[in-house]
N, C-alpha and C positions, 0 to 999 in steps of 0.2 A: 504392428506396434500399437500399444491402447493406448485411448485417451486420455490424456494426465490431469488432474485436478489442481488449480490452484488458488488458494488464499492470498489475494493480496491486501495485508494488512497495513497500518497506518506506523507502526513501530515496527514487527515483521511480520515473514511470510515465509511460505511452506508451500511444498509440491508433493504430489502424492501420483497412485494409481494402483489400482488393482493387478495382481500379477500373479497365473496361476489360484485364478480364485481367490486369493487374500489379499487386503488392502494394505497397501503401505505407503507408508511415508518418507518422503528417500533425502538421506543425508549427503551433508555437502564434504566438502574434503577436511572441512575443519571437524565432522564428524556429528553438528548438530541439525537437528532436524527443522528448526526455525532460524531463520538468515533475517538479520537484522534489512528496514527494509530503506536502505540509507546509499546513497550515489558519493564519491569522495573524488574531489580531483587535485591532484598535484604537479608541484613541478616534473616530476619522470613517467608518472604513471596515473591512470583511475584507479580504485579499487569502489568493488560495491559487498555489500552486506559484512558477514565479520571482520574485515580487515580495514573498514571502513570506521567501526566503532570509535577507533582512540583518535580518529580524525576529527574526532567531532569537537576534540581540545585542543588539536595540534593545529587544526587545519579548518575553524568554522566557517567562515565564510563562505569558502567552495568547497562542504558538506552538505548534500542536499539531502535534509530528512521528511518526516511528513505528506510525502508524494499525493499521495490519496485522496490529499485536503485541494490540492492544488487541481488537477484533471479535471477538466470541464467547465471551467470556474471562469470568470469573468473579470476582468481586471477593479473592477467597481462592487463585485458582491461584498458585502456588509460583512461576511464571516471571514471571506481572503484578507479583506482589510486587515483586522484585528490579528491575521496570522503573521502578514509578512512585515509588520510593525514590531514584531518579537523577533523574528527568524534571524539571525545572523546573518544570512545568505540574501543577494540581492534580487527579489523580484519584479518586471516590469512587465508592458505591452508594448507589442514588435507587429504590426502588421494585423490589430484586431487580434491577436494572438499570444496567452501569457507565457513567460520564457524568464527563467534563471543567470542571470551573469557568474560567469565564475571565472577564474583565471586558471587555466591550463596548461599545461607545456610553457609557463610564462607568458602565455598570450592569451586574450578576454574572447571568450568563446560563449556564445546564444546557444540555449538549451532550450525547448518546450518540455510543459510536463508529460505528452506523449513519449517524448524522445529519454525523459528520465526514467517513466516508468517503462519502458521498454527494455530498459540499461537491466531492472531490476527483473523483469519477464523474462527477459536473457540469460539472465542467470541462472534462475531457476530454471528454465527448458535445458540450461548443459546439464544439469545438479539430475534432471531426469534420464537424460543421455546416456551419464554416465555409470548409473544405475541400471538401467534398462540394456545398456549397453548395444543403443543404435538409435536412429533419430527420432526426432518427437514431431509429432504436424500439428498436431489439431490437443484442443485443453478445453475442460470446463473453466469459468470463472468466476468465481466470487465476488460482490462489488453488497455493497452496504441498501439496504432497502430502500434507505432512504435519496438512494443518487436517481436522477433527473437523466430525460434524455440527452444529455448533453455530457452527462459525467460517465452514462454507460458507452456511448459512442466514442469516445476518449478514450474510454479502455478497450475498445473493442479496437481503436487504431493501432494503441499504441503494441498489444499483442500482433496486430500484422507487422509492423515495423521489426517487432521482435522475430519475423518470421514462423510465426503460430497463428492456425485458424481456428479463432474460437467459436464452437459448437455450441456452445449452450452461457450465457450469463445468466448465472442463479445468484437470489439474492443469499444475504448471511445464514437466517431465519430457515430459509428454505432448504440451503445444504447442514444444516445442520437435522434440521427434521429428516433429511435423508438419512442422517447416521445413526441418529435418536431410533427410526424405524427399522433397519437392521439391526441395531445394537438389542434391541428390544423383542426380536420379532413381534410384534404388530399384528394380530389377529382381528379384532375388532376394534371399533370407532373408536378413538381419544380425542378430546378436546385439550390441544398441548400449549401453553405458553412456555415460548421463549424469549429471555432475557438474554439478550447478545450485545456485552460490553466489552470491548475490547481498547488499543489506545488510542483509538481519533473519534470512534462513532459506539451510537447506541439507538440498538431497535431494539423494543420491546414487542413482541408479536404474538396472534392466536392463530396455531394453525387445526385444522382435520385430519388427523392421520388415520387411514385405514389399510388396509394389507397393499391394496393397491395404489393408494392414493393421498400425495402431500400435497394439501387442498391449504392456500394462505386466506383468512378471514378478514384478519384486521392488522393491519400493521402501524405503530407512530413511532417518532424517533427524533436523532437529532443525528446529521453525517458532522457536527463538529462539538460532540457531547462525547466524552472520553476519558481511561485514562488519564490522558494528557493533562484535562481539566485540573484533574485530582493531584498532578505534581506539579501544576502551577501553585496552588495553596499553598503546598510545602515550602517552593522556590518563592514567594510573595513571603513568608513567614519565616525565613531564616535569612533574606533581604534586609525583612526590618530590625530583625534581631544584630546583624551586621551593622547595620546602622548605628544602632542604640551604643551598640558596646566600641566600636571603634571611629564610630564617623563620615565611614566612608558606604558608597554606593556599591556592590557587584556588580552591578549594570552596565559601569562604565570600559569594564575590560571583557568581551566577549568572549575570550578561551574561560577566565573565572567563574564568570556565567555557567556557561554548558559545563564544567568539573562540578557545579552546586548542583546543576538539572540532573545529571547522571547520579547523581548522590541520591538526590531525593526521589528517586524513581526506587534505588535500594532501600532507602528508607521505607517509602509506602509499602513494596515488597514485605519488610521485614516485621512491619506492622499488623499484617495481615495472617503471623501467626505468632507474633508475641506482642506485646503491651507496651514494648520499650523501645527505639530506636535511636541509634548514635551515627553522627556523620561525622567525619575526621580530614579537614584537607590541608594538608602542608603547603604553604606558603600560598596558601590561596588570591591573595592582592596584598600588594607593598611589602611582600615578607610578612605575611600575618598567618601563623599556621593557623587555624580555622576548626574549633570542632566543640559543637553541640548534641543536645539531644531531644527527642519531642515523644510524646505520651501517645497511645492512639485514642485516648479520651479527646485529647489536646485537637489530634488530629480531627477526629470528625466533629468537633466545633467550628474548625476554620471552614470543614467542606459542608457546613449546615446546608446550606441553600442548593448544592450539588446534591444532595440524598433528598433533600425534597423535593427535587426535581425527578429524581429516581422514583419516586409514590405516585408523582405526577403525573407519567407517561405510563405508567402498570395504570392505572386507573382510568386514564384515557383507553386505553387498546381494548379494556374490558365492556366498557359502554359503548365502545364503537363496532366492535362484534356482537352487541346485544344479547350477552350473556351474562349471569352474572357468577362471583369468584365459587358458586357449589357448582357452578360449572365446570370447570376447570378439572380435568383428571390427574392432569402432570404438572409440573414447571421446572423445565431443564435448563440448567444456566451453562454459558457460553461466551468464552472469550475471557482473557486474564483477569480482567478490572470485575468481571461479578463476582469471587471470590473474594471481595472483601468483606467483612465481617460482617460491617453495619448494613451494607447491602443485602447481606441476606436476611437480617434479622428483619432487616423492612418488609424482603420480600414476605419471609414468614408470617409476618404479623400483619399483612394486609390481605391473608389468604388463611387466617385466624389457627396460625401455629404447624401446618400445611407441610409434611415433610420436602424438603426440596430433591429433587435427582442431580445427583451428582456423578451420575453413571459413567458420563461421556468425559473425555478429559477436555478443560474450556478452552484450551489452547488448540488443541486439534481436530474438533470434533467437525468444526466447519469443512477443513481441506477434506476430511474423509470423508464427508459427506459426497463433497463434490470428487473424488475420487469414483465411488460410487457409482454416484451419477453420471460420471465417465463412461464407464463400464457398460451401463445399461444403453446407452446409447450407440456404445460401438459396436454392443452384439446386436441391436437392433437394427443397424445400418445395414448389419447383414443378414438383418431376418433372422438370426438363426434360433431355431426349435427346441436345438440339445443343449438346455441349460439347469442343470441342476443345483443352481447356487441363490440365496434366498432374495440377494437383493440385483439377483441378474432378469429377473421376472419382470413383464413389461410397467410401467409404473407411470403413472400420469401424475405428472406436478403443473400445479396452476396456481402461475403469480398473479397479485393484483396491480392497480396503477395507485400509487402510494397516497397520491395527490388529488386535490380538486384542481382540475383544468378549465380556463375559463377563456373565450375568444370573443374579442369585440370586433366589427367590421370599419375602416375607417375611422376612426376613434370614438365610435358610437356608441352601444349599452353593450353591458360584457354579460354575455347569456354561457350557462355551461356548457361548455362542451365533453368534457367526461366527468362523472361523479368521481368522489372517491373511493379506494376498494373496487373499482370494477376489473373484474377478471379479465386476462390476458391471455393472448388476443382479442382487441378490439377496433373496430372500427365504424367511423363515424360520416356521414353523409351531412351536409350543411347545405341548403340552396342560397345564393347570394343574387342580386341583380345592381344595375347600376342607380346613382343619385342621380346624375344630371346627363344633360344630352350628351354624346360624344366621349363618354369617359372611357378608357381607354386601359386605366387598372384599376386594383382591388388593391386594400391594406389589410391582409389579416392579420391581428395584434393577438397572441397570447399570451396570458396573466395564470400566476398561480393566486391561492387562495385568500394571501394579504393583496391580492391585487400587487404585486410586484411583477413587472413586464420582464418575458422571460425570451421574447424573438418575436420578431416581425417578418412575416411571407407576404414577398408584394408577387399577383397576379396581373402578369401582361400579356396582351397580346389579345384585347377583347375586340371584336369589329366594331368600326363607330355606326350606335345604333341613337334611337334617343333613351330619355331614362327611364328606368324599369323596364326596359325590353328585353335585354338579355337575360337569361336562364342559365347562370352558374351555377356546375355544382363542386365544392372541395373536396378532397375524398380526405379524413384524418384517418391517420394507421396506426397505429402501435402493436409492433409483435410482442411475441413472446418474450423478446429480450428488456422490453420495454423500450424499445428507440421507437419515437415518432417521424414518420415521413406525410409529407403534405403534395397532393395533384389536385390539379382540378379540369373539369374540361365545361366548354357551353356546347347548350344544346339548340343546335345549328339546323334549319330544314330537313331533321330527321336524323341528324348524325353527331356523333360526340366526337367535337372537336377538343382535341387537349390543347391548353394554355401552358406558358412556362410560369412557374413558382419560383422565388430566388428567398432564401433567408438574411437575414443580417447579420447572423451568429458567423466569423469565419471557421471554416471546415477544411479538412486536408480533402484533396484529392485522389487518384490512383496516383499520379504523379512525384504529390508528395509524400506518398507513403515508400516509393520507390525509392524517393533521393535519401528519405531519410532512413530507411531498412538498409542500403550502401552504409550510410555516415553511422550506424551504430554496429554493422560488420566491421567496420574498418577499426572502431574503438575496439571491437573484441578482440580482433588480430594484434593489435598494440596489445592489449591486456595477457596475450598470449606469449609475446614474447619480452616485455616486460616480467612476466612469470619465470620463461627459462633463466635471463637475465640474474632476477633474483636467485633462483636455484645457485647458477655458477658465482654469484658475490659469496652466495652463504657458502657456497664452497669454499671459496679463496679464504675467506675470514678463520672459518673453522681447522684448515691446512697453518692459518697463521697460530690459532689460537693453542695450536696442538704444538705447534716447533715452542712457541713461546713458555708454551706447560713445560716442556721437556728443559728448558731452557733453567727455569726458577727450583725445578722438581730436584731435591736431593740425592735422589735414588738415581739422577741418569751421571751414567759415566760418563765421561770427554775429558779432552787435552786441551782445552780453549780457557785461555788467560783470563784472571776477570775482567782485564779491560776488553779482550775481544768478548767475551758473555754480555756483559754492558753494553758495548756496541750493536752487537746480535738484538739483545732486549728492545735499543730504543729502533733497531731497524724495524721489528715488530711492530712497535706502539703506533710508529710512524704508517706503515704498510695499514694498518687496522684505522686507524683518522686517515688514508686517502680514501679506502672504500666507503667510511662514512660521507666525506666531503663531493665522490663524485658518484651520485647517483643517475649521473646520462653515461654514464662508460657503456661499450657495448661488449659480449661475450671475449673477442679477440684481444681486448685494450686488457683485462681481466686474466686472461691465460698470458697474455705477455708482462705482467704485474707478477706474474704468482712465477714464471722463467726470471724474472728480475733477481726477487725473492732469492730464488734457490743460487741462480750464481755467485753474488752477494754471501750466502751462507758456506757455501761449497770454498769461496774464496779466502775466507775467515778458516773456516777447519784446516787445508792448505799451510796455510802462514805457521798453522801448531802443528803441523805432522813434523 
C-alpha cells in the first residue's frame, strides 16, 4: 500500500498519493477533494469536515474549527490568546494541557487538540482507504514552516492516535517545491520563491531546486497570518456597518456571528475575481433580514496593513537568503489567499513586473507535493532500482530550523544555541559544569529570538562534587522532522555517564497515546453507526414522503374518503416531525415506526374496500 500525503490545513485539507505512477488526490463520499477542516459535536452524533460546515451556525459552540492554530500551543501564547477570545467554542488547560469543552451526547466531554486533530487525520486516512481500497499505515505530513518543536511533535501524536505512522513531516514551502519540480521537470538550478498563503498561516520562502534537490534557503512567516486575517476585516467592517444602521451588535448572538463569518469568507472569494460583492442574510438578529455590499477597492483599504505586511515578509526572506529580487528565477504562489489580486500585484511589483507561475493549482499543489514525496520514500524503503517515473528518482530535500534558538544555563546569559536557517539535521554539543559546591542540577532555559521562554530541561542526577568540577555535556538534536530532543551525560573517571533531563512542557506518552487512539476508535465506531442509523431515518422519511406524494398527487387512483386522505395526510406529517424530534432512535425503533406506518395505512384502505 503507498504512502499517503496529507495537507493539514487551517480551513481544509486533502489526502493524496501516488497510484500506478500518477498522483492523485482522492475524494471523499461527498465527492470533494478538500474536506473542510472542522470537528462538530452534537447531541446524536460527531460529524467532521462537510457535514460539519452548517454546524458551525446551528451548533457553534461544540464546532471546533481552526485546529492547526491550537496544537502545540500553550495556554499563555499571545497568538492562542487572541484566538480563543473570538472562538465560539470553549478553550482551557487541563493538566498543563490545552483541551476544548464541548457538550456531546448532552454530556461535557475534554478534547485536546491532539485528540481533535486526530478526529480530522481519521478521516482523511478512511477517505484514502476507501479509495485505495485497503488500509493505510504510514503518510507524509505537511505542517506550516513556521511550527516549533512542539507544534510538529503534536502533530506527529496526534497522526499516531489517528493510527498513522508519519514518515516524513515536510514543511508547506518544501511540499510544494516537490510538486513545482515535477510539474516542471527541473533540469538545472532555480532559485524558487514561494509564497504559501493559505487560511491560518503564511510562509513566504527561497528555496534551490535542481533535478535532484529541494534545498530550503530562507524561510519567514507568521503560523497565525492568513486568510482568516483577511475575513476578519470584512466581519469587523460589516459589524460596524450593522451598528450604524440598526444599533445593534452581531457579537452578541454567536450563531449570527459565524452566518456573517461564512458570508464574508464568500464575499472575499467573490472579490477576488470581480469588483463587486453582495452579502444577503435573512433574519440575521431580532428579525433583521441583513444585506450589504462592499467594493474590492473598499476591501483592500480595510486590509492595508495586512498587504503590507505581505511586502514585508517577501523582503525579509529575500535579504535573509542573501540574494537579491534578479535572483530570483521563479515565484510560485500557493495556497487559496495568494490568489488575491492585490497580493499579486504586490508581488509583481516588488519583483518589478516579474510574471508570476501560476502552474500549480494553490489549493493543491502542497498535498501533491507531499504525495509525491510519499512515493519517493516508499520505493526507496525498498531500495528499489526499477523506476522509471520522473519524480520516483532518489531526491534529497533539506529543511532548515526556521528560528534562532537561544539557551541560557540557570538563568544566566542566553548564548545561541542554533542559528537561524541551519540545515536539518543538526546537532549541537554544549559543555556545562556546576556553580557552587554540591549542586546537584542544571536549568536549561530555552528562548526564541524575542527572548520569549519556550521550555525549561532540568538535569539531575549530578554526583555531589564541589563547583566547577563536573564536566557536563548536553547533546541538543533536531532531526529532520525538526523536533528537538535534549540528553546529556558527565564525564566520570573516563566513562559517560548519562543524566536524566525532564521538560516542563507536558507531553503524551506511549501510554497516552494508546488510551487515546482507543477513545477516538470508539468515536469512529459511533460515527459508523450513527451513519447506518441515518441511512435507515432517510429511508423511513423518503418511504413517508412518497405514500404522502401519492397521497396529494391527482393522478393516483384510490377508494379512500377525503376524511380518511386527511387523516392518512396528517399521519404523514406526524410520522415525518417524530423522525425529526427523535434523533437517538436506533435502526429497530425505525423499522418498527415505518411497520406502524403501514398498518395504520393498510387499516385506513380496509375501512374503503
Amino acid at each position: 500500500m503507498p504512502f499517503i500525503g496529507i495537507d493539514l490545513g487551517t480551513t481544509s485539507s486533502c489526502v493524496g498519493a501516488v497510484v500506478d505512477g500518477t498522483v492523485q488526490l482522492f475524494t471523499n463520499q461527498q465527492g470533494t477533494r478538500r474536506i473542510p477542516s472542522l470537528v462538530s459535536f452534537g447531541d446524536a452524533q460527531r460529524v467532521v469536515g462537510d457535514a460539519a460546515v452548517k454546524k458551525l451556525v446551528e451548533n457553534p459552540e461544540n464546532t471546533v474549527f481552526e485546529i492547526t492554530r491550537l496544537i502545540g500551543r500553550s495556554i499563555t501564547d499571545k497568538h492562542l490568546i487572541q484566538d480563543y477570545l473570538q472562538w465560539p467554542f470553549q478553550v482551557m488547560e487541563s493538566n498543563g494541557v490545552i483541551v476544548v469543552k464541548v457538550l456531546y451526547k448532552k454530556e461535557v466531554h475534554y478534547f485536546t487538540s491532539e485528540e481533535l486533530l486526530a478526529m480530522l487525520i481519521s478521516t482523511l486516512k478512511r477517505t484514502a482507504e476507501a479509495n485505495l481500497s485497503g488500509p493505510v499505515k504510514k503518510a507524509v505530513l505537511v505542517v506550516p514552516a513556521q511550527y516549533d518543536s512542539f507544534q510538529r511533535l503534536a502533530t506527529i501524536n496526534a497522526a499516531k492516535i489517528a493510527g498513522l505512522k508519519v514518515v516524513r513531516l515536510v514543511s508547506a514551502p518544501i511540499a510544494a517545491a516537490i510538486a513545482y519540480r515535477a510539474e516542471m521537470k527541473i533540469q538545472s538550478a532555480k532559485h524558487v520563491l514561494i509564497f504559501n498563503m493559505g487560511g491560518g498561516t503564511c510562509d513566504v520562502s527561497l528555496l534551490l531546486i535542481t533535478k535532484d534537490t529541494v534545498e530550503m534557503k530562507a524561510t519567514v512567516g507568521d503560523s497565525h497570518f492568513g486568510g482568516a486575517e483577511f475575513d476578519a476585516k470584512l466581519v469587523q467592517h460589516f459589524i460596524d456597518e450593522f451598528r450604524k444602521k440598526y444599533g445593534k451588535d452581531i457579537r452578541a448572538d454567536k450563531k449570527a456571528l459565524q452566518r456573517l463569518v461564512l458570508a464574508c469568507r464568500t464575499a472575499k472569494s467573490t472579490l477576488s475575481v470581480k469588483s463587486k460583492a453582495h452579502i444577503s442574510l435573512n433574519l440575521l438578529l431580532d428579525g433583521i433580514n441583513y444585506s450589504d455590499q462592499i467594493t474590492r477597492e473598499v476591501f483592500e483599504k480595510l486590509a492595508e496593513d495586512l498587504f503590507q505586511k505581505v511586502s514585508y515578509l517577501v523582503e525579509r526572506v529575500i535579504q535573509a537568503a542573501l540574494l537579491d529580487q534578479s535572483d530570483i528565477d521563479d515565484i510560485v504562489l500557493v495556497g487559496g489567499s495568494s490568489w488575491i489580486p492585490k497580493i499579486q500585484q504586490l508581488l509583481s511589483l516588488l519583483f518589478e513586473g516579474k510574471q508570476l507561475n501560476k502552474t500549480l493549482s494553490p489549493e493543491e499543489s502542497v498535498c501533491l507535493g507531499a504525495s509525491i514525496y510519499g512515493d519517493i520514500l516508499e520505493h526507496n524503503s525498498h531500495q528499489s532500482e526499477e523506476n522509471d517515473l520522473s519524480y520516483n528518482s532518489h531526491l534529497k530535500v533539506i529543511e532548515v530550523y526556521p528560528h534562532l534558538l537561544q539557551v541560557a544555563m540557570n538563568g544566566g546569559q542566553l548564548t545561541v544555541l542554533i542559528p537561524r536557517y541551519t540545515s536539518l539535521p543538526v546537532r549541537v554539543n554544549k559543555k556545562y559544569t556546576t556553580t557552587h559546591d554540591s549542586q546537584q542540577t542544571l536549568i536549561l532555559s530555552l528562548y526564541a529570538e524575542n527572548d520569549e521562554n519556550l521550555v525549561e530541561f532540568t538535569v539531575t542526577g549530578i554526583p555531589t562534587m564541589r563547583a566547577g568540577e563536573p564536566k557536563i555535556i548536553a547533546i541538543y538534536n533536531v532531526d529532520e522532522n525538526g523536533l528537538l530532543t535534549v540528553k546529556a551525560y558527565q564525564e566520570l573517571k573516563g566513562k559517560n555517564v548519562s543524566l536524566m533531563v525532564t521538560g516542563n512542557r507536558a507531553c503524551f506518552n506511549v501510554a497516552d497515546i494508546i488510551r487515546l487512539n482507543k477513545r477516538v476508535e470508539e468515536l469512529t465506531v459511533d460515527d459508523h453507526v450513527n451513519e447506518a442509523n441515518a441511512l435507515c431515518r432517510n429511508s423511513l422519511r423518503d418511504y413517508v414522503l412518497e405514500k404522502k406524494h401519492k397521497l396529494v398527487s391527482p393522478s393516483y387512483e384510490n377508494n379512500l374518503s377525503d376524511f380518511n386522505k386527511s387523516m392518512l395526510i396528517t399521519l404523514c406529517d406526524k410520522t415525518l416531525k417524530w423522525i425529526d424530534n427523535h434523533g437517538e432512535v436506533d435502526d429497530l425503533r425505525l423499522k418498527q415506526k415505518r411497520a406502524e406506518l403501514d398498518v395504520l395505512w393498510d387499516s385506513f384502505a380496509v375501512r374503503n374496500s
